[in-house]
Backbone bond lengths (Angstrom), bond angles and torsions (degrees), N, CA, C in turn:
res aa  C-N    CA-C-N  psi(-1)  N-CA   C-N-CA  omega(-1)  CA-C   N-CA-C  phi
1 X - - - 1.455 - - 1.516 109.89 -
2 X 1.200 113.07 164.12 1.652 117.74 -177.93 1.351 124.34 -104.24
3 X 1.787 115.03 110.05 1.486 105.58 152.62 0.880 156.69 -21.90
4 X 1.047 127.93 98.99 2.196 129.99 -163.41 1.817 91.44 -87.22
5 X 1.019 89.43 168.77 1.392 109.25 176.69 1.378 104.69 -90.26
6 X 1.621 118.50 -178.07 1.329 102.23 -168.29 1.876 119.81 -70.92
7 X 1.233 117.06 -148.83 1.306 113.37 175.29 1.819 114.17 -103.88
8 X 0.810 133.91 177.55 1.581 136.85 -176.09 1.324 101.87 161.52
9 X 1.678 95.47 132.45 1.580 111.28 -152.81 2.014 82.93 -133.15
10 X 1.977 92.31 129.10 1.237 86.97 -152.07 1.878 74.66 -101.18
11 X 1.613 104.72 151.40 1.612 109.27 -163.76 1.567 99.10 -114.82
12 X 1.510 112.35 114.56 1.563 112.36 168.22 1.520 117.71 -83.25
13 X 1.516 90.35 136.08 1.377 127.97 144.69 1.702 134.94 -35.68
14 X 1.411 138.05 120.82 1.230 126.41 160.42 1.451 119.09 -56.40
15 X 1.548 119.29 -44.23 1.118 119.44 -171.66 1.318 121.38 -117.77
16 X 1.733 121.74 28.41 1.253 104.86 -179.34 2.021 92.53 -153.09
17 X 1.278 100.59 -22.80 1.603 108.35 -166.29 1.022 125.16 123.51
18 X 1.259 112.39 -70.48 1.763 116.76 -158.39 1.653 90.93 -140.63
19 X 1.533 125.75 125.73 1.352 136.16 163.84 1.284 120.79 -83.43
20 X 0.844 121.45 -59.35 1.538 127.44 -166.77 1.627 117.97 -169.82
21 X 1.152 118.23 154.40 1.385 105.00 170.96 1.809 126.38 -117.02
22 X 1.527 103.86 150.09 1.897 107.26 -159.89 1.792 80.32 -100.84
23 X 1.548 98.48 147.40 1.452 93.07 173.09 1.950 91.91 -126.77
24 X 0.910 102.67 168.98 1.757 114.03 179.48 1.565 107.76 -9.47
25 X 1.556 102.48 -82.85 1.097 113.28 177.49 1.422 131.22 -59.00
26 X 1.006 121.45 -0.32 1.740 138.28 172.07 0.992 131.44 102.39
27 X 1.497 110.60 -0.55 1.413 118.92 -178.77 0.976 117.45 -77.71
28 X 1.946 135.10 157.98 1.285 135.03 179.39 1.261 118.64 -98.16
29 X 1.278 120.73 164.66 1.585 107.51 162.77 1.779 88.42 -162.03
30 X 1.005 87.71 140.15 1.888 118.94 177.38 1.730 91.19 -28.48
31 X 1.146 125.03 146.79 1.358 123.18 152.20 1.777 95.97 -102.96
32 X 1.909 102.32 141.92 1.512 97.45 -148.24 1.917 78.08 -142.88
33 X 1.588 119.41 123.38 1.378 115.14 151.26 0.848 109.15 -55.99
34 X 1.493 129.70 -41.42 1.431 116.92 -161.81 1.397 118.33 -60.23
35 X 1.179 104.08 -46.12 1.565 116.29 172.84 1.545 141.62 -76.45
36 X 1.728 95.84 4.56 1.537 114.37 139.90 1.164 114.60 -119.65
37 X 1.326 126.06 23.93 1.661 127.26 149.63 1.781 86.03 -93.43
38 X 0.920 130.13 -47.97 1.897 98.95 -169.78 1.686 111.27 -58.01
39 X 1.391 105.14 -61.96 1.564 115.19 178.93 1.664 103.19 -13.67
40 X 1.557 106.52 -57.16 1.353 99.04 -164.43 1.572 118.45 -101.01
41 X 1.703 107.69 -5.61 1.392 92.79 163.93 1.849 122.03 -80.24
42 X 1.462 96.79 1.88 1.443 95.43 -171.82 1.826 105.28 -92.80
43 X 1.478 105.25 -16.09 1.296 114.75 170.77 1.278 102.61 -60.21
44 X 1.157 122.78 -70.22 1.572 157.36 -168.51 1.429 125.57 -45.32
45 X 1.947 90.60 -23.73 1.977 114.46 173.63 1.468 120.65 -37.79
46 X 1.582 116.63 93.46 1.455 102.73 172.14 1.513 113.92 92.87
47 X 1.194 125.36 14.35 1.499 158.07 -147.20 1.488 85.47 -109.52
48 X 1.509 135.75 -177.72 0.835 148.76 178.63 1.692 103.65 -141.69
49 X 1.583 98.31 49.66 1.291 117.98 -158.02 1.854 105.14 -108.21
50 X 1.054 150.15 135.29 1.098 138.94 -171.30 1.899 122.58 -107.42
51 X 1.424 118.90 111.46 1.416 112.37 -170.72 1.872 107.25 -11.22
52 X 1.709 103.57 -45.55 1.490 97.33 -159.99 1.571 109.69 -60.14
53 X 1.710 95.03 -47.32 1.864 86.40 179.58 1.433 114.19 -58.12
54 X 1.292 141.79 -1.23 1.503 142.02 -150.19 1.622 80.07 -92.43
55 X 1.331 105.21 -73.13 1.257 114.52 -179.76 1.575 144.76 -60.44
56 X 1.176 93.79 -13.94 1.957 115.82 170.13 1.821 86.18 -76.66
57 X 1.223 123.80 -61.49 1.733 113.68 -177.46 0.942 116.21 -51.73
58 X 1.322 136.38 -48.50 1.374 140.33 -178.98 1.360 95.21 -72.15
59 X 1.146 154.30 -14.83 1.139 146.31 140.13 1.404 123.31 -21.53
60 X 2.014 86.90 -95.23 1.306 103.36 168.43 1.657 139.70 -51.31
61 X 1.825 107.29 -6.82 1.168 101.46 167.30 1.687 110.66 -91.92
62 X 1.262 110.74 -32.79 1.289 95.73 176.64 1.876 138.14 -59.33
63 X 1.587 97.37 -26.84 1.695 126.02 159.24 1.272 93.85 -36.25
64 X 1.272 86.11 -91.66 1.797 114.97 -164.27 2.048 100.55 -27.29
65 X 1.590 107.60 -43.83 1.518 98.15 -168.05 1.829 108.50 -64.82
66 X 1.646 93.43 -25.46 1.731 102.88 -169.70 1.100 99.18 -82.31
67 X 1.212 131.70 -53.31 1.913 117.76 160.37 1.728 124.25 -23.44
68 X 1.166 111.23 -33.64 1.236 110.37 -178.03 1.594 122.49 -74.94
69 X 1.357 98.92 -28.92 1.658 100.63 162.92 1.489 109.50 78.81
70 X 1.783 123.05 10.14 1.209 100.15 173.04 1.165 134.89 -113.27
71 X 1.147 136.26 -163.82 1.728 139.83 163.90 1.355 94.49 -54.26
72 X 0.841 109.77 -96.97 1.741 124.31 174.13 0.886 126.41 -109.99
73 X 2.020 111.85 148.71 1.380 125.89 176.12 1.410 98.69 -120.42
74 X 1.580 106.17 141.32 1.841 113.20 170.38 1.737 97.73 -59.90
75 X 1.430 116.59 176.25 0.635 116.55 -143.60 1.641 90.22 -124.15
76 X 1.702 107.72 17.55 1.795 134.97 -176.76 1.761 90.56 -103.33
77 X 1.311 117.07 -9.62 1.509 104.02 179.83 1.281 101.17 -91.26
78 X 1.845 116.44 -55.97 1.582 102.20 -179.27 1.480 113.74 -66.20
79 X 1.504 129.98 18.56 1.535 117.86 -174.89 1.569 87.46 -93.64
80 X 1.856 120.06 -52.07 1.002 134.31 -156.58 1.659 98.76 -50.42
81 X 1.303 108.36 -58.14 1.496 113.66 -169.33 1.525 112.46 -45.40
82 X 1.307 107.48 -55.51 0.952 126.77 -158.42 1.807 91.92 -74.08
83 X 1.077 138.37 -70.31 1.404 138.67 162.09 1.969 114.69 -21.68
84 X 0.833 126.82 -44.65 1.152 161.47 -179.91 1.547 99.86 -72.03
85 X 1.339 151.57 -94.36 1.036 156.11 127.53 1.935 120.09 12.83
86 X 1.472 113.96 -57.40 1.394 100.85 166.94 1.590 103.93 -80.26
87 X 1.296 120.98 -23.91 1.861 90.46 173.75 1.507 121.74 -68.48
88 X 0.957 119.01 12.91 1.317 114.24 -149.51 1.987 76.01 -130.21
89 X 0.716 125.35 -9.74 1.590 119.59 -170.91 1.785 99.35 -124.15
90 X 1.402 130.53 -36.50 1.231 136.60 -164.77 1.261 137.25 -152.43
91 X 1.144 145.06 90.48 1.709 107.75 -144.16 1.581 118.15 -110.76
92 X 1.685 101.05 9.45 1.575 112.54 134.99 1.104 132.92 -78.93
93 X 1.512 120.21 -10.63 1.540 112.06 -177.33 1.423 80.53 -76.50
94 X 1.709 122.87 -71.59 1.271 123.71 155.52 1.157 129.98 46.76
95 X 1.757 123.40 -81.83 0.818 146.08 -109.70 1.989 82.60 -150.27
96 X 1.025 123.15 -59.33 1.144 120.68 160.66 1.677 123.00 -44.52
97 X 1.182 113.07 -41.53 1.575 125.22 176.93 1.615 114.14 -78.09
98 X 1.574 110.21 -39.44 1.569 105.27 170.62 1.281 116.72 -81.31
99 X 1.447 128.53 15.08 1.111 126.51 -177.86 1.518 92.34 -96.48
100 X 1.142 134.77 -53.75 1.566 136.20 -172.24 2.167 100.34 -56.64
101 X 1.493 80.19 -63.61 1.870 103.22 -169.67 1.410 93.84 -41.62
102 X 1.392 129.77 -94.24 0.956 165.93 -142.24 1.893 95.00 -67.30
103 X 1.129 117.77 -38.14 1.674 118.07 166.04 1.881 109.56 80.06
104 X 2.065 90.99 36.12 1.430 105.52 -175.14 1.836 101.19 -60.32
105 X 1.139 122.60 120.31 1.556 111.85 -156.81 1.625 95.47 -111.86
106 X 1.122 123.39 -11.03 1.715 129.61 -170.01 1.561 115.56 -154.66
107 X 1.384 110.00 157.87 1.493 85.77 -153.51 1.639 108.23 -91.44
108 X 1.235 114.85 2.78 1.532 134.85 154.32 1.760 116.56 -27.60
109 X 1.702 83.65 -49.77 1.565 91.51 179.59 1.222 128.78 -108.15
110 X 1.953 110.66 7.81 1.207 127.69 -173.05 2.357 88.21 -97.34
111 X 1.374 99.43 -37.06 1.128 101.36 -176.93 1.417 121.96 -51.53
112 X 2.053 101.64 -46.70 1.106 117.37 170.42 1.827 132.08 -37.87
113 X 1.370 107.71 -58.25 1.229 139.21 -170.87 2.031 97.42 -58.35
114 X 1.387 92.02 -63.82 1.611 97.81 176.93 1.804 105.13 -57.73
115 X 1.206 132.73 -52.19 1.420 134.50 173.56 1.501 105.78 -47.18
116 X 1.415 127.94 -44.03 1.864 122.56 156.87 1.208 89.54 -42.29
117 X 1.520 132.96 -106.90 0.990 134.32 -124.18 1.606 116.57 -48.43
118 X 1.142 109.65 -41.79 1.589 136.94 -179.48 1.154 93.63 -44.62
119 X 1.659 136.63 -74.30 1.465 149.33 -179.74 1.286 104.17 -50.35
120 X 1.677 136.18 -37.96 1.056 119.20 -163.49 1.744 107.59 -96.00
121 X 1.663 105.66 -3.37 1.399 96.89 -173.73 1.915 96.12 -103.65
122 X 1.401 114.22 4.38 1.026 99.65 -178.37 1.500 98.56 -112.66
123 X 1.391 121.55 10.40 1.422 131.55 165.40 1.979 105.48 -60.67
124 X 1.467 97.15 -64.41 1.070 118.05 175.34 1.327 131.79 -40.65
125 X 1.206 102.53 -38.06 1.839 132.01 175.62 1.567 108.69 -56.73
126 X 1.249 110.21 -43.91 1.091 130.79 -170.45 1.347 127.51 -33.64
């Protein structure tokens, strides 16, 4: 199974959304679009991917977090979305992003991940 990174629980706002984020150990850090617009433009590098879709996801993940309605979200929900979201748009950005996310550490398990996809797009084929 795969190592997540640590936890970070992103803390809403009355008047803006999202404040900042608490990670395990208690520390904060800004909750930043910008800095899940990089995550995924670096997925996205050389992609045949378009600024607009970059930004319709980062959209839709940020919705999706305000839909949820809570105090806090770990910080495995905005990975999920966001993980979730480039397969569904690329499956090299994909594949580029679960390699960081996902903590693919060898290419055994980078091989693995692509061998899902392979099975699941030839599920589909079907």
């Amino acid at each position: 199974m795969y190592q997540l990174r640590p936890t970070i629980h992103i803390l809403r706002t009355a008047d803006s959304g999202y404040a900042d984020a608490r990670q395990k150990d208690g520390t904060r850090e800004e909750f930043s679009r910008d800095k899940l617009l990089s995550g995924i433009r670096v997925a996205c590098a050389k992609r045949p991917i378009s600024a607009a879709d970059i930004e319709r996801i980062a959209g839709e993940i940020e919705a999706e977090l305000q839909r949820l309605g809570q105090e806090e979200v770990r910080s495995r929900v905005v990975g999920d979305l966001t993980i979730r979201k480039l397969k569904e748009l690329d499956l090299v950005a994909y594949i580029r992003y679960a390699i960081v996310y996902l903590r693919l550490d060898d290419l055994s398990e980078i091989r693995g991940e692509i061998d899902r996809l392979l099975t699941d797009q030839s599920d589909l084929s079907i």
